[in-house]
VOTI-141099 format. One record per residue (C-alpha): residue number from 0; x, y, z. Coordinates in nm, 2 decimals, decimal comma. Example, Ala and Ser with C-alpha at 12.3 -4.5 7.8 and 13.67 -1.06 7.14 Angstrom:
% residues 2
{0; {1,23; -0,45; 0,78}}
{1; {1,37; -0,11; 0,71}}
% end
This chain:
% residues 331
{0; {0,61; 2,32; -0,22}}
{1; {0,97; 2,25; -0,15}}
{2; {1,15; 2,37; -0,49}}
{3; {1,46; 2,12; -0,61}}
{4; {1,74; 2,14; -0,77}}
{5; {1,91; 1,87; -0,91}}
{6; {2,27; 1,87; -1,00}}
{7; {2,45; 1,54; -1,18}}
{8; {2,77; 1,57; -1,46}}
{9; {3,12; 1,48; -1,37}}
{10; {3,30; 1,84; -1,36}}
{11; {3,00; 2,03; -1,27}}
{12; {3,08; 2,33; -1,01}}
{13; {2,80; 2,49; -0,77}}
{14; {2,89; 2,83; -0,68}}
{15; {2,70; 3,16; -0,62}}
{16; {2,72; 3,53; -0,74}}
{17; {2,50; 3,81; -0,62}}
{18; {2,23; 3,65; -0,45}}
{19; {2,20; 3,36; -0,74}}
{20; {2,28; 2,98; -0,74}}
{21; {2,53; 2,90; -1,04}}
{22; {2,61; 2,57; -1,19}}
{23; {2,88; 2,54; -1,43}}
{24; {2,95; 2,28; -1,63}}
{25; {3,13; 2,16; -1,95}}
{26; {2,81; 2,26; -2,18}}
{27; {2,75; 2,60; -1,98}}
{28; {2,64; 2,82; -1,70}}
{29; {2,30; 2,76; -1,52}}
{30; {2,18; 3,05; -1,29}}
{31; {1,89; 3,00; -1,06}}
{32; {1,80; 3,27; -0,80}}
{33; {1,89; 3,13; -0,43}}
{34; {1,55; 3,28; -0,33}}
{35; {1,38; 2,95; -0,53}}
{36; {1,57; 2,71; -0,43}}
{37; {1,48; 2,50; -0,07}}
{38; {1,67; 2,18; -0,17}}
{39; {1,98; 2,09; -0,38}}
{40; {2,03; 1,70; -0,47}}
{41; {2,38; 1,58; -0,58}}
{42; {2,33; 1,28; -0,78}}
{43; {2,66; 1,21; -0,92}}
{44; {3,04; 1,19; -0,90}}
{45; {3,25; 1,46; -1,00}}
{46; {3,07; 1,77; -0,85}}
{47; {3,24; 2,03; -0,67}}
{48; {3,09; 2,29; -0,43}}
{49; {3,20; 2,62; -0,31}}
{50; {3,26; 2,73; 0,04}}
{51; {3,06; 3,06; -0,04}}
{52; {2,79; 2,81; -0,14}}
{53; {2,80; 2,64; 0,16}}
{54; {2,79; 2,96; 0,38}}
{55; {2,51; 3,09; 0,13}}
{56; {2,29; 2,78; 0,19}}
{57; {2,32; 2,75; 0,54}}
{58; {2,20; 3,12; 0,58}}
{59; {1,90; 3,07; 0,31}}
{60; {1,76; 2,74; 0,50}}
{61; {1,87; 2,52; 0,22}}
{62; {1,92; 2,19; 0,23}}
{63; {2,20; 1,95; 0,04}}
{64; {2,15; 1,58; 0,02}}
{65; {2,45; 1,40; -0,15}}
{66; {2,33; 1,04; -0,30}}
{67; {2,55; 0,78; -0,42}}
{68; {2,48; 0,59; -0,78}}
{69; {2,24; 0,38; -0,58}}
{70; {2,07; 0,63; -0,42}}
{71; {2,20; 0,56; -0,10}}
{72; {2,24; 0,95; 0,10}}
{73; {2,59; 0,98; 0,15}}
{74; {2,59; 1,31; 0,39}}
{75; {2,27; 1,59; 0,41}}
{76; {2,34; 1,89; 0,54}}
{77; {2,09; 2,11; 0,68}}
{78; {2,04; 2,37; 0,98}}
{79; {2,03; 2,26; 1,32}}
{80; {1,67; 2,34; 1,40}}
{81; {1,67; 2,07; 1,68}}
{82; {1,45; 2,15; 2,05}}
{83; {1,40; 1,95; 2,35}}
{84; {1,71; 1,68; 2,21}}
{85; {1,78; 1,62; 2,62}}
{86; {1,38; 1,50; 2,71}}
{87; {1,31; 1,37; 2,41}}
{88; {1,60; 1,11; 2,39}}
{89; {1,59; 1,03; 2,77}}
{90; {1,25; 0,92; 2,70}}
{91; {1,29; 0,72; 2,39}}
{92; {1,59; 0,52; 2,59}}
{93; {1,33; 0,48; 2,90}}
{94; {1,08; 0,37; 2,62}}
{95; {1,29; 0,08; 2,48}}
{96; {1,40; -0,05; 2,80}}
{97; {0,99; -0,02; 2,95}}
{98; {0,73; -0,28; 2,80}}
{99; {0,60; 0,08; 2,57}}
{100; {0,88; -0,02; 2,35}}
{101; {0,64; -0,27; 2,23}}
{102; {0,39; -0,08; 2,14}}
{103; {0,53; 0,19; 1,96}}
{104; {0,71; -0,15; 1,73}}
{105; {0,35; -0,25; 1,66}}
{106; {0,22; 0,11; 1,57}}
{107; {0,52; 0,10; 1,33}}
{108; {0,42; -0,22; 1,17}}
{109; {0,03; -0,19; 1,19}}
{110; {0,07; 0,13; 0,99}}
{111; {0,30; -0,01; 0,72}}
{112; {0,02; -0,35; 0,66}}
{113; {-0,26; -0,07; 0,70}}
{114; {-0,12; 0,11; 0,39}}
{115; {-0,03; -0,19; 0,22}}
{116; {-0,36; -0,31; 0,23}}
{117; {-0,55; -0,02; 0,17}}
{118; {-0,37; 0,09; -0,12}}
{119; {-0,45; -0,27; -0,33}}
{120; {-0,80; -0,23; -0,24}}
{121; {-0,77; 0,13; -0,37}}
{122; {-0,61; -0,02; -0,68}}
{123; {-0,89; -0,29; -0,71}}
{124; {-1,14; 0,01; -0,67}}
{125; {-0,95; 0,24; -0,95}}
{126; {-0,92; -0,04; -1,23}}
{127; {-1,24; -0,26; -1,13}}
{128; {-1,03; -0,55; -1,02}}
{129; {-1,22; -0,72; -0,78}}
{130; {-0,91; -0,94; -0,68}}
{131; {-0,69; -0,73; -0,59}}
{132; {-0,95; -0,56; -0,32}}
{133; {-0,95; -0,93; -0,20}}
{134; {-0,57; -0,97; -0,17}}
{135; {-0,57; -0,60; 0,03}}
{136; {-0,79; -0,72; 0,26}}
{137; {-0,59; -1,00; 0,29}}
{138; {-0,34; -0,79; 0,35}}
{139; {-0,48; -0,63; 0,61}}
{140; {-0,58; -0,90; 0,86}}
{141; {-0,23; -0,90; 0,93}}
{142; {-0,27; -0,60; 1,10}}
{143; {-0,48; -0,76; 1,36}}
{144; {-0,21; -1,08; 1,39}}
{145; {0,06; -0,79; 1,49}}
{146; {-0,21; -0,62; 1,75}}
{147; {-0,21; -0,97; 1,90}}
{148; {0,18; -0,96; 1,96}}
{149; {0,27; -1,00; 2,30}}
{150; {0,61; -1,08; 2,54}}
{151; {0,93; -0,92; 2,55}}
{152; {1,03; -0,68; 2,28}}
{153; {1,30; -0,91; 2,16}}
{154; {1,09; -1,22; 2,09}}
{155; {0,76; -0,98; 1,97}}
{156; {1,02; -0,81; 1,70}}
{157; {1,09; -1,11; 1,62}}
{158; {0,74; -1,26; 1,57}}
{159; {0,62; -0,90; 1,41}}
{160; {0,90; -0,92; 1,16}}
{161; {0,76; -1,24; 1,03}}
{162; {0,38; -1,11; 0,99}}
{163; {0,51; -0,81; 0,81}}
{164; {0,73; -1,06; 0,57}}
{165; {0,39; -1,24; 0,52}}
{166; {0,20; -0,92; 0,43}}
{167; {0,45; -0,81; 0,19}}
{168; {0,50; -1,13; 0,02}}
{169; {0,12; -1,09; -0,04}}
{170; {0,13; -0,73; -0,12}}
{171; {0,45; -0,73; -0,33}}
{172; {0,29; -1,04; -0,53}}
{173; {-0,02; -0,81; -0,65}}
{174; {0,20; -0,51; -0,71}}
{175; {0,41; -0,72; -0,98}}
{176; {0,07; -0,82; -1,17}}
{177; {0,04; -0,46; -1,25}}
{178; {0,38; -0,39; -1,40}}
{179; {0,48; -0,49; -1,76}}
{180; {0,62; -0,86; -1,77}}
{181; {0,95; -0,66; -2,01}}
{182; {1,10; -0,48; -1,68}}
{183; {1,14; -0,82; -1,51}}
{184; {0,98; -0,76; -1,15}}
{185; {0,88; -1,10; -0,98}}
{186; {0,87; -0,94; -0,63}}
{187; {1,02; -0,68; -0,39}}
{188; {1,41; -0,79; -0,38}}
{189; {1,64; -0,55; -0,23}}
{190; {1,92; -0,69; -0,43}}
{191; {1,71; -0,76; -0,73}}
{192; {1,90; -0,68; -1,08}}
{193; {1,54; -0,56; -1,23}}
{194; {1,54; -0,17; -1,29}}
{195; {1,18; -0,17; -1,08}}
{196; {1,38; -0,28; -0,76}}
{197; {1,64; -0,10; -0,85}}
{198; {1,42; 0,27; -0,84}}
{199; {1,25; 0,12; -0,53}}
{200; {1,60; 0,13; -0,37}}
{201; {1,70; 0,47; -0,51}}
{202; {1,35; 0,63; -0,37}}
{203; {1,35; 0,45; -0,05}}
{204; {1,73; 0,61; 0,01}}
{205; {1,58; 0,95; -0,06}}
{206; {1,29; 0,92; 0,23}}
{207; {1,56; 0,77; 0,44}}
{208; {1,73; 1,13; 0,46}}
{209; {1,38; 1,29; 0,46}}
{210; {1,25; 1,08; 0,78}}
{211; {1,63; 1,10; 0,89}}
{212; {1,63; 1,50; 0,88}}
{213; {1,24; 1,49; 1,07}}
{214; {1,31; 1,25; 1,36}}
{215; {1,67; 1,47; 1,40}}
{216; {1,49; 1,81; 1,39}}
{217; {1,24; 1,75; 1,67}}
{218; {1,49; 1,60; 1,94}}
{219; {1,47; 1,21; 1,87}}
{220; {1,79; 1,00; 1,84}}
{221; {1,76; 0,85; 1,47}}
{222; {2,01; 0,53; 1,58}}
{223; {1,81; 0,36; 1,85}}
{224; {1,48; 0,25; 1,71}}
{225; {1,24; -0,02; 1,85}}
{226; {1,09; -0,21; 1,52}}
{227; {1,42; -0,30; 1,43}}
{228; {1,72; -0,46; 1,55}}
{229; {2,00; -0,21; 1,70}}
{230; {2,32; -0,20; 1,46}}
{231; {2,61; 0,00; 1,53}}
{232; {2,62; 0,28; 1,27}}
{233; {2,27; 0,21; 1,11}}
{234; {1,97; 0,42; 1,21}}
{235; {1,70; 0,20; 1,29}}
{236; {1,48; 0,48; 1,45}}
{237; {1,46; 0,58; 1,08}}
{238; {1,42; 0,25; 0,98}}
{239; {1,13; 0,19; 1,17}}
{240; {0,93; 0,53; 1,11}}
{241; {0,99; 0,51; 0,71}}
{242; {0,82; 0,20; 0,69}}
{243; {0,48; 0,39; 0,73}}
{244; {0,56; 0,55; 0,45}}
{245; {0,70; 0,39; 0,18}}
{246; {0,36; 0,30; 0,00}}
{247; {0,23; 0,68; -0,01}}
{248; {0,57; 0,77; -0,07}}
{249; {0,76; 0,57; -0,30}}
{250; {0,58; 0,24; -0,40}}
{251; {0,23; 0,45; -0,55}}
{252; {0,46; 0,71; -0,70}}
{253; {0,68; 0,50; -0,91}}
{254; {0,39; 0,23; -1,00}}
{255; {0,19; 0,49; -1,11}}
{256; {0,46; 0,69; -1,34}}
{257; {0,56; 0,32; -1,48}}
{258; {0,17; 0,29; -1,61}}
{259; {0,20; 0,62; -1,78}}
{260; {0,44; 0,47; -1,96}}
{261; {0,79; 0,60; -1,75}}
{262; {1,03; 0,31; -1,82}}
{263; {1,35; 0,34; -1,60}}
{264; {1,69; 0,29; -1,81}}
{265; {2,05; 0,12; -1,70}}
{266; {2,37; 0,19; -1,76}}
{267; {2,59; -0,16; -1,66}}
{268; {2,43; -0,24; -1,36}}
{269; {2,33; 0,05; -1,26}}
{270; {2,04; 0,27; -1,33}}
{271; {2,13; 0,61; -1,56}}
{272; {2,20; 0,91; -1,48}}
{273; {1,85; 1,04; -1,66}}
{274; {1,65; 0,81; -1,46}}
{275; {1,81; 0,91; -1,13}}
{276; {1,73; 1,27; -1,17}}
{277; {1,39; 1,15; -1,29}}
{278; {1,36; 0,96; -1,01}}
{279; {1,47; 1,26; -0,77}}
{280; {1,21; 1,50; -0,89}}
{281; {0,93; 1,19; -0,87}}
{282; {0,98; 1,14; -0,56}}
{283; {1,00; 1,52; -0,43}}
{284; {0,72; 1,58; -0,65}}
{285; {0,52; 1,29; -0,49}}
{286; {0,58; 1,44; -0,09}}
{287; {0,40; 1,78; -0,22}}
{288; {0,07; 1,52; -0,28}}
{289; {-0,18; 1,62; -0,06}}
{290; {-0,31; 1,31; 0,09}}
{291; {-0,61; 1,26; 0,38}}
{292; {-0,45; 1,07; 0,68}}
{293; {-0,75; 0,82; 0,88}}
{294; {-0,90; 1,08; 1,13}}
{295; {-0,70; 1,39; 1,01}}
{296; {-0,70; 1,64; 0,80}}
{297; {-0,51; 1,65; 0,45}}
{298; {-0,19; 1,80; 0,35}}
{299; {0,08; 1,70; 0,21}}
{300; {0,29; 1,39; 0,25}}
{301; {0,60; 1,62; 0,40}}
{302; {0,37; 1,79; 0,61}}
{303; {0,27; 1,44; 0,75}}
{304; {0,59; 1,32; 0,76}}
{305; {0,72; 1,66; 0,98}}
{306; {0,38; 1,63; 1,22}}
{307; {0,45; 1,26; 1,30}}
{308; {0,78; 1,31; 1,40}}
{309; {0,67; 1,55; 1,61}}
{310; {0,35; 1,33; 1,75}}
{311; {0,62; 1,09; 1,82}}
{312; {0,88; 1,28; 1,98}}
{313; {0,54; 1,40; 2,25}}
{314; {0,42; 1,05; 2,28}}
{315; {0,77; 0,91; 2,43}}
{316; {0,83; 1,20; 2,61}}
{317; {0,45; 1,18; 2,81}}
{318; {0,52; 0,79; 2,79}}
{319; {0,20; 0,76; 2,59}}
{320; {0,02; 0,57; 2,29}}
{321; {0,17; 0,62; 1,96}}
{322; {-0,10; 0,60; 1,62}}
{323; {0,10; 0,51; 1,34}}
{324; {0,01; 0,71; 0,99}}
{325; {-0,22; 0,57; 0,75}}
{326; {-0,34; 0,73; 0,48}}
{327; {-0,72; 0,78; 0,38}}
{328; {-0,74; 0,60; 0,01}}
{329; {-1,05; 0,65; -0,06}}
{330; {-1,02; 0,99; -0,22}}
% end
């Protein structure tokens, strides 16, 4: 289990003294033995870091991921533990430019409306609501719509895009019946002012630099993607690969802390400081869930996460079939 720690407070200082991680701050020292530490989170302004920290981080294997007050990961720093970057990426470029391209967009997208789908019918299962099983299987007859896809990549995004909007729309509609009519979510809005969108944002940042870190590590080039649309600066590789995610990830995480009564806070327009670091350890907490993938074996979500990168880096570079992940709900 990856162990976190999670630093916020204007004026806070991260240092180290004989083998120990020390945050200072205006209320006091903490101390926390570099040994048990695999991750430190920044998740505020006004917090300074040591070179010796730096140095003593980099040698330990641990990782720093700097978020902004909307969650968005500024830097991440981590060690280079990158093979086969030369084959992999010629590969991936040869992919986009063949007619595989297309199929590895459609693995992308049939896994997102896979999980969609079968985690309503899991909830209509769980809380004897027949409907909702309904609406998942709704849900996921879009998968077969995208498997139908055909033509140049261009014109199939374009067409895939608009199933996926179709499935969400139906997905993100069932979803908001389940969360209390006081926190204001009508939908899945990425500029939405509710604080459930809002955490949705924050989370989805945080995977972002987890499937960002992955598809880096095993030789894949995180900026040209084939699901989305190239943008200078933005990696769409990671754009793509998160989407198979985000349900396991983020989406059953948060829905199920909000019906155990977690109720996310805002300060202005922006979510609190409190809820932030709450949301951090949800999340990190929520890749440690051992989950069943369909055909595999289980382990946990950041063990899937790690092996698909890896499945995927192998498929481009033998210019084979890519299967998406979906997990196995019925647990």
């Amino acid at each position: 289990m990856v162990r976190l720690l999670v630093v916020e407070g204007y004026g806070v200082r991260i240092g180290v003294r004989r083998g120990c991680v020390v945050v200072k701050s205006a209320s006091g020292s903490r101390i926390v033995p570099l040994s048990e530490i695999d991750r430190v989170v920044i998740v505020s302004s006004g917090v300074s870091i040591t070179s010796s920290a730096l140095r003593a981080f980099a040698r330990s294997g641990v990782d720093i991921l700097v978020l902004d007050s909307r969650g968005v990961p500024m830097t991440s720093l981590c060690p280079p533990w990158i093979t086969r970057t030369v084959d992999t990426r010629r590969a991936q470029y040869i992919a986009y430019a063949s007619g595989i391209g297309l199929e590895y967009a459609k693995s992308f997208a049939i896994a997102k409306i896979l999980n969609q789908g079968g985690y309503l019918r899991y909830l209509g299962k769980r809380l004897g609501e027949t409907w909702l099983a309904e609406e998942g299987a709704r849900v996921e007859e879009k998968a077969n719509e995208v498997l139908r896809v055909s033509g140049d990549l261009e014109s199939a995004r374009k067409s895939i895009i608009g199933i996926e909007g179709v499935a969400a729309r139906i997905y993100w509609g069932a979803i908001a019946t389940l969360i209390p009519r006081e926190l204001g979510f009508e939908g899945r809005d990425q500029d939405g002012d509710d604080p459930v969108n809002k955490c949705l944002n924050y989370m989805y940042g945080i995977l972002y630099s987890e499937c960002f870190k992955r598809l880096a590590q095993v030789g894949l080039d995180p900026f040209a993607g084939f699901l989305h649309v190239d943008r200078s600066g933005k990696p769409v590789l990671v754009f793509d690969f998160i989407e198979m995610f985000r349900v396991s990830a983020v989406d059953s995480t948060l829905l199920e802390a909000i019906r155990r009564g977690f109720r996310p806070s805002l300060d202005r327009d922006l979510l609190s400081r409190e809820t932030r670091g709450r949301l951090v350890e949800m999340l990190f907490r929520g890749l440690e869930r051992r989950c069943r993938e369909r055909g595999g074996e289980a382990k946990t979500l950041r063990e899937h996460i790690k092996s698909h990168a890896l499945k995927l880096a192998r498929a481009l570079r033998s210019s084979s079939m890519y299967r998406g992940f979906v997990e196995e709900w019925w647990r």
